[in-house]
C-alpha positions in Angstrom: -24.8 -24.6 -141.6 -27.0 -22.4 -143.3 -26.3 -19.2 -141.3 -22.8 -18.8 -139.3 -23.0 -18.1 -136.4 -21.2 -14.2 -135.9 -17.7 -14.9 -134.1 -15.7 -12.3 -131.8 -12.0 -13.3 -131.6 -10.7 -12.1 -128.1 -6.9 -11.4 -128.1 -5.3 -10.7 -124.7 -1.9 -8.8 -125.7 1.1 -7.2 -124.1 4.3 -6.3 -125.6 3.7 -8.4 -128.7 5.2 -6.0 -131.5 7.1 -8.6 -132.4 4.4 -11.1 -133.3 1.2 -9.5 -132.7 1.0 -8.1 -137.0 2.0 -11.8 -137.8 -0.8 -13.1 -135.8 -3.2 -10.7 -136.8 -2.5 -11.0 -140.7 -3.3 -15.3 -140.0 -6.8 -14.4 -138.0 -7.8 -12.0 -141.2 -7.1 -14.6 -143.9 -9.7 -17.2 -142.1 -11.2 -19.0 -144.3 -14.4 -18.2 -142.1 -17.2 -15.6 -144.0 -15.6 -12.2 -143.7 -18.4 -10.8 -142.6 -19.4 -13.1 -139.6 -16.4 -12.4 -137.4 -14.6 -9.8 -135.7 -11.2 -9.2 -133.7 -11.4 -7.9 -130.4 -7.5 -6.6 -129.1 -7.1 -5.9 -125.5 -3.7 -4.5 -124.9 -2.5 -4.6 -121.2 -0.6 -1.0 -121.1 2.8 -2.7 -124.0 5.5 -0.2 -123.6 7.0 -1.8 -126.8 4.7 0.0 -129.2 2.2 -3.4 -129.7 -1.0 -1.1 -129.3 0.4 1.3 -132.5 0.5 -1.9 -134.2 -2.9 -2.9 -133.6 -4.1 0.7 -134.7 -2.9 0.5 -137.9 -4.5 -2.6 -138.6 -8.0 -1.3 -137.0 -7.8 1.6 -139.4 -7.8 -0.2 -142.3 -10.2 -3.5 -141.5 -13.1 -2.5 -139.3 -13.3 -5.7 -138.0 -10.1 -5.3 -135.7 -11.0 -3.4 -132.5 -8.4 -2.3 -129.8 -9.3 -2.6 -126.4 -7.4 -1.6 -122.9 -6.3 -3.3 -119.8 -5.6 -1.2 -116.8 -4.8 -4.5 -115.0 -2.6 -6.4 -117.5 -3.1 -9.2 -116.8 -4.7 -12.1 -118.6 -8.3 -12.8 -117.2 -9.6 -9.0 -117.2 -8.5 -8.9 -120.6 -10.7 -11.9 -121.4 -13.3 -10.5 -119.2 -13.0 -6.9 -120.9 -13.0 -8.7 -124.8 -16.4 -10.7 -124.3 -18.4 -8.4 -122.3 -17.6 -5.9 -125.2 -17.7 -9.0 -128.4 -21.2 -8.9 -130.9 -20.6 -12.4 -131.3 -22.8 -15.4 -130.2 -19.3 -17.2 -130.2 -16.3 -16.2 -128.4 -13.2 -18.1 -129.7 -9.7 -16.7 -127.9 -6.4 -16.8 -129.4 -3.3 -15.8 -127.8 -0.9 -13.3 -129.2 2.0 -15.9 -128.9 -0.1 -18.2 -131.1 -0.6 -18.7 -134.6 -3.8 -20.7 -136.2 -4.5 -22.2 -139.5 -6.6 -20.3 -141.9 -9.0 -22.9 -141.3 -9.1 -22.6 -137.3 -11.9 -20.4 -137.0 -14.5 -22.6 -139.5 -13.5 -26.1 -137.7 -14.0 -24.8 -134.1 -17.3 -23.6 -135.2 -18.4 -26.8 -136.8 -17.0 -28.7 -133.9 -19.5 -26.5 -131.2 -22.5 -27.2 -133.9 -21.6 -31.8 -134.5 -20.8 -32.2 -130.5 -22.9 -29.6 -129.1 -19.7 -29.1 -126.7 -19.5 -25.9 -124.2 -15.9 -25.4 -125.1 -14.0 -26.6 -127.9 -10.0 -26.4 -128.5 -6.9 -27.9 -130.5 -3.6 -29.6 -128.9 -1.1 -26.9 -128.0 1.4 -27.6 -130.7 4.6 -26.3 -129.3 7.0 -24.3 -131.6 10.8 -24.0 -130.0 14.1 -22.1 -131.6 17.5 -22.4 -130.1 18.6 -25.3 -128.2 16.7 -25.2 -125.2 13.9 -23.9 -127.1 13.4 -26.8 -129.2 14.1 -28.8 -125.7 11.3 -27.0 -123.9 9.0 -27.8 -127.3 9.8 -31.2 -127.2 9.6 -32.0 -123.2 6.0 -30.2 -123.0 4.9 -31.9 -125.3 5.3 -34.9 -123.4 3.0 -36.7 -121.5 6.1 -37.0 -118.1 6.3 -32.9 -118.9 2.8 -31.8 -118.5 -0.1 -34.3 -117.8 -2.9 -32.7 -119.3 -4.2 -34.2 -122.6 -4.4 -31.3 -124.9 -0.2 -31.4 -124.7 0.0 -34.7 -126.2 -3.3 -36.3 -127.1 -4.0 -37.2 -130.9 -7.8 -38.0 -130.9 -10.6 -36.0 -130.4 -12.4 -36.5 -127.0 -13.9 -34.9 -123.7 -10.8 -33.1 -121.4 -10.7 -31.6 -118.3 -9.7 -28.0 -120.2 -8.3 -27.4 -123.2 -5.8 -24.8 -124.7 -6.9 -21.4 -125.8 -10.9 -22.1 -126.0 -14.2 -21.6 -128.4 -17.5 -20.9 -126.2 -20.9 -20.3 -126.9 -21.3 -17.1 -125.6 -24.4 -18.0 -123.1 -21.7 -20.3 -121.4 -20.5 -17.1 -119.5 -23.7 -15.4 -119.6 -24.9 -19.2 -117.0 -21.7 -19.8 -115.0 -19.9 -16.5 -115.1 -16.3 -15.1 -116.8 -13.2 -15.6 -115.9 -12.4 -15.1 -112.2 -10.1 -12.3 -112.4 -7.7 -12.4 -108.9 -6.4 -15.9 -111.0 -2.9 -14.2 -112.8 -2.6 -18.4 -114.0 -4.8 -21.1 -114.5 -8.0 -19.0 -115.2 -8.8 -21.0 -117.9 -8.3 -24.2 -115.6 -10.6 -23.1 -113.2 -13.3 -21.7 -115.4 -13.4 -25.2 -117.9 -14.1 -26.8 -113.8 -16.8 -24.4 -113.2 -18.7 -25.3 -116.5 -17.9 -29.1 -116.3 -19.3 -29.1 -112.6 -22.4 -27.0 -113.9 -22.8 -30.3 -116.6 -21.1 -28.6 -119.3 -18.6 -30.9 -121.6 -14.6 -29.4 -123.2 -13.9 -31.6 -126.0 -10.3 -31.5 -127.5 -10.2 -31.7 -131.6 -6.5 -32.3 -133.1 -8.4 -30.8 -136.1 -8.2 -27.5 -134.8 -4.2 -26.7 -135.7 -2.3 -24.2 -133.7 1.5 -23.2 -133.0 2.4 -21.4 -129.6 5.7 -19.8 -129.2 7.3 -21.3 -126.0 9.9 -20.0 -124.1 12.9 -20.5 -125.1 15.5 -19.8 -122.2 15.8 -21.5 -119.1 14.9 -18.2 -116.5 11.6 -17.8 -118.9 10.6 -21.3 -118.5 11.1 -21.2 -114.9 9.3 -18.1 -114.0 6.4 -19.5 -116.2 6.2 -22.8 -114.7 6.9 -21.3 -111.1 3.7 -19.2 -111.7 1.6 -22.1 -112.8 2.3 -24.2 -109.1 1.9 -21.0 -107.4 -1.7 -19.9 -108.4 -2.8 -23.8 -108.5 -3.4 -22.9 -104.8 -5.6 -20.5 -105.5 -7.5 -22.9 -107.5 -7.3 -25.8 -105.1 -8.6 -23.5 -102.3 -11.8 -22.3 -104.3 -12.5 -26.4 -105.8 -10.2 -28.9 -103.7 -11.9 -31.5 -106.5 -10.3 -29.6 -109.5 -7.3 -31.4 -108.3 -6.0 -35.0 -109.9 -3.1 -36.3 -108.3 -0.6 -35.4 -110.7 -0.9 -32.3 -109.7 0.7 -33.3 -106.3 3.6 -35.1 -107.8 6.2 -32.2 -108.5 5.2 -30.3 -104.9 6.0 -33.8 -103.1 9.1 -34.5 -105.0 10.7 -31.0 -104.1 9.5 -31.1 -100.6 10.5 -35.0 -100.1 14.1 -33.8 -101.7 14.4 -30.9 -99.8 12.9 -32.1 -96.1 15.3 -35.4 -96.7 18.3 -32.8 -97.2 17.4 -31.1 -94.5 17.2 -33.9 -92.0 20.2 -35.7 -93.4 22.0 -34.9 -90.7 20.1 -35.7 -87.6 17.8 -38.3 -89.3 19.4 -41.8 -89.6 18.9 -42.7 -93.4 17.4 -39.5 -94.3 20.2 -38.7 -96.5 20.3 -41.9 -98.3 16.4 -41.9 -98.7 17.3 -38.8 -100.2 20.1 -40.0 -102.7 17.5 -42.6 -104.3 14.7 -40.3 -104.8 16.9 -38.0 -106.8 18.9 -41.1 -108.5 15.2 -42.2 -109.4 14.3 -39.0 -110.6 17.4 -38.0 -112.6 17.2 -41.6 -114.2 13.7 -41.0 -115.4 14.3 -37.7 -116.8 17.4 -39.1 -118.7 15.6 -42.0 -120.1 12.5 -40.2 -121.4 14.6 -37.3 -122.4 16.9 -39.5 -124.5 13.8 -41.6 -126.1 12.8 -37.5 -127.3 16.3 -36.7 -128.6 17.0 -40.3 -129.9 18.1 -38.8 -133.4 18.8 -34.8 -132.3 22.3 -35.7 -130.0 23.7 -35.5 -126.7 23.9 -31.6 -126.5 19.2 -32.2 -127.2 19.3 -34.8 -124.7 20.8 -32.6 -121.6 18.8 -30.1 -122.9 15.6 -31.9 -123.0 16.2 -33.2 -119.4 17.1 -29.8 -118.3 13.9 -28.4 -119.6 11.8 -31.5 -117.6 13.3 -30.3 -114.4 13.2 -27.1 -114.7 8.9 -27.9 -115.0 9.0 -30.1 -112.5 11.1 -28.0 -109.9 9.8 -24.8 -110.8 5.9 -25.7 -110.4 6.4 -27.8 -107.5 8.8 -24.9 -105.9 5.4 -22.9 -106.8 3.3 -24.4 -105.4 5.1 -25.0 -101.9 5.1 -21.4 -101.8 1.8 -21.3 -102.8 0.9 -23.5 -99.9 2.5 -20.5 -97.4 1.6 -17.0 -99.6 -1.8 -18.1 -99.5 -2.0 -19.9 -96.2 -4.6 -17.8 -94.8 -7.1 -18.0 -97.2 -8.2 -21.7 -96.3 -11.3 -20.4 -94.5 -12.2 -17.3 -96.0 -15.5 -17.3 -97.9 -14.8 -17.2 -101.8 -16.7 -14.5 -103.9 -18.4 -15.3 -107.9 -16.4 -14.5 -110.7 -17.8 -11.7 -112.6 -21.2 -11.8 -114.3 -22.3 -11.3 -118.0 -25.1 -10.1 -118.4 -27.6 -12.3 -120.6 -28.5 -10.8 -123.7 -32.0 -12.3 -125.4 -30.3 -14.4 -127.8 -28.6 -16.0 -125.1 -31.8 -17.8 -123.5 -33.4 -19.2 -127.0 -31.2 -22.5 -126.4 -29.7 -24.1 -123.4 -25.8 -24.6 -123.4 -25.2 -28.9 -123.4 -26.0 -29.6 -119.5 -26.1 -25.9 -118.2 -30.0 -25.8 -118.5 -30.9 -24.0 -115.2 -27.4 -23.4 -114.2 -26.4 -20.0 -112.9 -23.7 -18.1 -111.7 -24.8 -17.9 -108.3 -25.3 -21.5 -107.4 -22.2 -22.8 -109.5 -19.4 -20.2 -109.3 -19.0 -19.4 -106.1 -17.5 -21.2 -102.9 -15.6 -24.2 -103.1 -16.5 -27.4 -105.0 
C-alpha cells in the first residue's frame, strides 16, 4: 500500500480506570504509521475517574481525543465516535479489550486483499479465578455461543464479527448503529450491510484478548441482556434469526411449561425429567471434554458457566417476548444517518453500490 489509509479508533468507555491506560498504551504502540491514525474516547458519564485517565493521555499525544456520552450506552457512543472520526476507516475496540501491536496494520490490509465491508478477529477470551477461567473456556465453545467468531480458526465470510473495521462510506450507504439497541447493535447493523450486499469476513490474524466476566451474577446479567434485546432485533429483521437462536428460549420454556403442568398433565413431569437429564448430561460431557486436564472443581465450573448462558439468554428472551410484545406492528424508524463526505462516493463499498439508508435500514427484513 503506498498511502495508508488515515484510521479513527472509536473506544466506547465507562468506568474503565482500571484498564482503560492499559488499553490505551497497546493502541499507541501500533505498529501502524503514527501519523495515519487517531483515538477517539467516548466516555459514558464513569464515576470511577476513567475520563481523568483519558485526559492525561490526550494532553500528551494529540492523537487521543475524549468524547462524551449523555446516554451511556454503547451504540450512541459508536454513533457519537464516527460522526466526529477524520478517518476513511473506522476500526472499534472495546475498553475491556486488548489488541496486538499489529492489530491495526492487519485489519487494514485485510479491507484492501478481500475488499470486505467489515473485517474482525475471533474474540479470544481471557478468564481469572475459577469461574472466570470457566466462563473463558465455555464461550469459547462452539455448545456456549454459536456464532463463528467464538471458536472458528480460519478466515472466512460470518454473519458479524467481534469488535469491527469499516470503511467509513459503509455507514455513510446503510446508516450507524441503531441506537434504541442497549445489545446486539453490532448484530443488527453487520445484517443491515450483509442484506444491502455487503460481505463481514472473520481473520484469526487479527489477535485480540477481551476480559470476560468472571462471576456468575455478571455473566448472567450479561447473557440475560443479550436474549432480551434479540427481540428487538427479531422484530425489526425476523430473517436475522438462525435457529440456534431459538434453542435456549425453547429449552427454558419447554422446562418450565412441563414443571408447570406436572401436576395436571399426565406425563408432563416426566417429559420434563428427560429434557433436563438430556440437558444436564450434555453440559457435563462437553464441560468435562474442556476441563479434561484442569479437574473436577474446572469441570462444575465449566458446566455452571454453560447454563448460566443458556438460562440466562433464553430467560431473556422469554421476557423479551412479553416487554416488547406490543411492538410487533409498529412501523420501525432508520438508524441514524452519516452524512457523506466527498471522499466517501469516489468508490463503491463491495455490493453496496446504490444502496442507501432509506431503502435498506428501515422496516423489517
Amino acid at each position: 500500500m503506498s498511502e495508508r489509509p488515515f484510521v479513527s479508533i472509536v473506544i466506547p468507555m465507562r468506568n474503565e480506570a482500571a484498564t482503560i491506560g492499559s488499553l490505551l498504551e497497546g493502541v499507541l504502540a501500533q505498529d501502524y504509521p503514527a501519523d495515519r491514525f487517531e483515538l477517539l474516547v467516548v466516555d459514558g458519564a464513569s464515576s470511577d475517574g476513567s475520563a481523568a485517565v483519558v485526559e492525561t493521555y490526550a494532553r500528551r499525544d494529540p492523537r487521543v481525543h475524549l468524547l462524551h456520552n449523555p446516554r451511556r450506552i454503547v451504540p450512541t457512543a459508536l454513533n457519537i465516535a464516527i460522526r466526529a472520526a477524520r478517518g476513511d476507516t473506522i476500526c472499534r475496540i472495546d475498553g475491556h479489550t486488548r489488541v496486538a501491536p499489529d492489530y491495526v496494520r492487519v485489519g487494514v490490509e485485510t479491507l484492501a486483499r478481500t475488499g470486505a465491508d467489515n473485517v474482525g478477529g475471533p474474540m479470544r477470551s481471557v478468564g481469572g479465578g475459577w469461574f472466570g477461567d470457566a466462563v473463558a473456556a465455555a464461550t469459547g465453545s462452539r455448545f456456549g455461543i454459536g456464532s463463528y467468531f467464538h471458536y472458528g480458526t480460519e478466515e472466512r465470510e460470518v454473519d458479524t464479527v467481534y469488535l469491527g473495521m469499516w470503511p467509513r462510506r459503509v455507514f455513510a450507504r446503510i446508516g450507524l448503529f441503531d441506537e434504541e439497541l442497549v445489545r446486539n447493535q453490532d448484530d443488527e447493523l453487520n445484517y443491515r450491510l450483509r442484506k444491502a450486499g455487503g460481505r463481514v469476513l472473520m481473520t484469526p490474524a487479527m489477535h485480540s484478548w477481551y476480559q470476560n466476566r468472571q462471576s456468575v451474577t455478571g455473566l448472567l446479567r450479561q447473557y440475560y441482556q443479550y436474549g432480551l434485546w434479540k427481540v428487538r432485533v427479531l422484530q425489526k429483521h425476523p430473517r436475522q434469526m438462525s435457529w440456534r437462536h431459538f434453542v435456549p428460549p425453547a429449552l427454558v420454556a419447554g422446562l418450565a411449561g412441563a414443571t408447570l403442568l406436572s401436576g395436571v398433565v399426565p406425563g408432563a413431569a416426566t417429559a420434563s425429567r428427560i429434557v433436563f437429564g438430556l440437558y444436564v448430561a450434555a453440559v457435563l460431557v462437553v464441560a468435562g471434554r474442556l476441563a479434561l486436564h484442569r479437574g473436577v472443581r474446572a469441570w462444575l465450573a465449566t458446566a455452571l458457566a454453560f447454563a448460566s448462558i443458556h438460562c440466562a439468554w433464553g430467560t431473556g428472551f422469554l421476557n423479551g417476548l412479553l416487554s416488547f410484545a406490543g411492538r410487533w406492528r409498529t412501523p420501525e424508524s432508520a438508524p441514524p444517518r452519516l452524512e457523506e463526505r466527498p471522499g466517501d462516493t469516489g468508490a463503491p463499498v463491495t455490493g453496496l453500490a446504490g444502496a442507501s439508508v432509506g431503502s435498506q435500514a428501515g422496516g423489517t427484513a
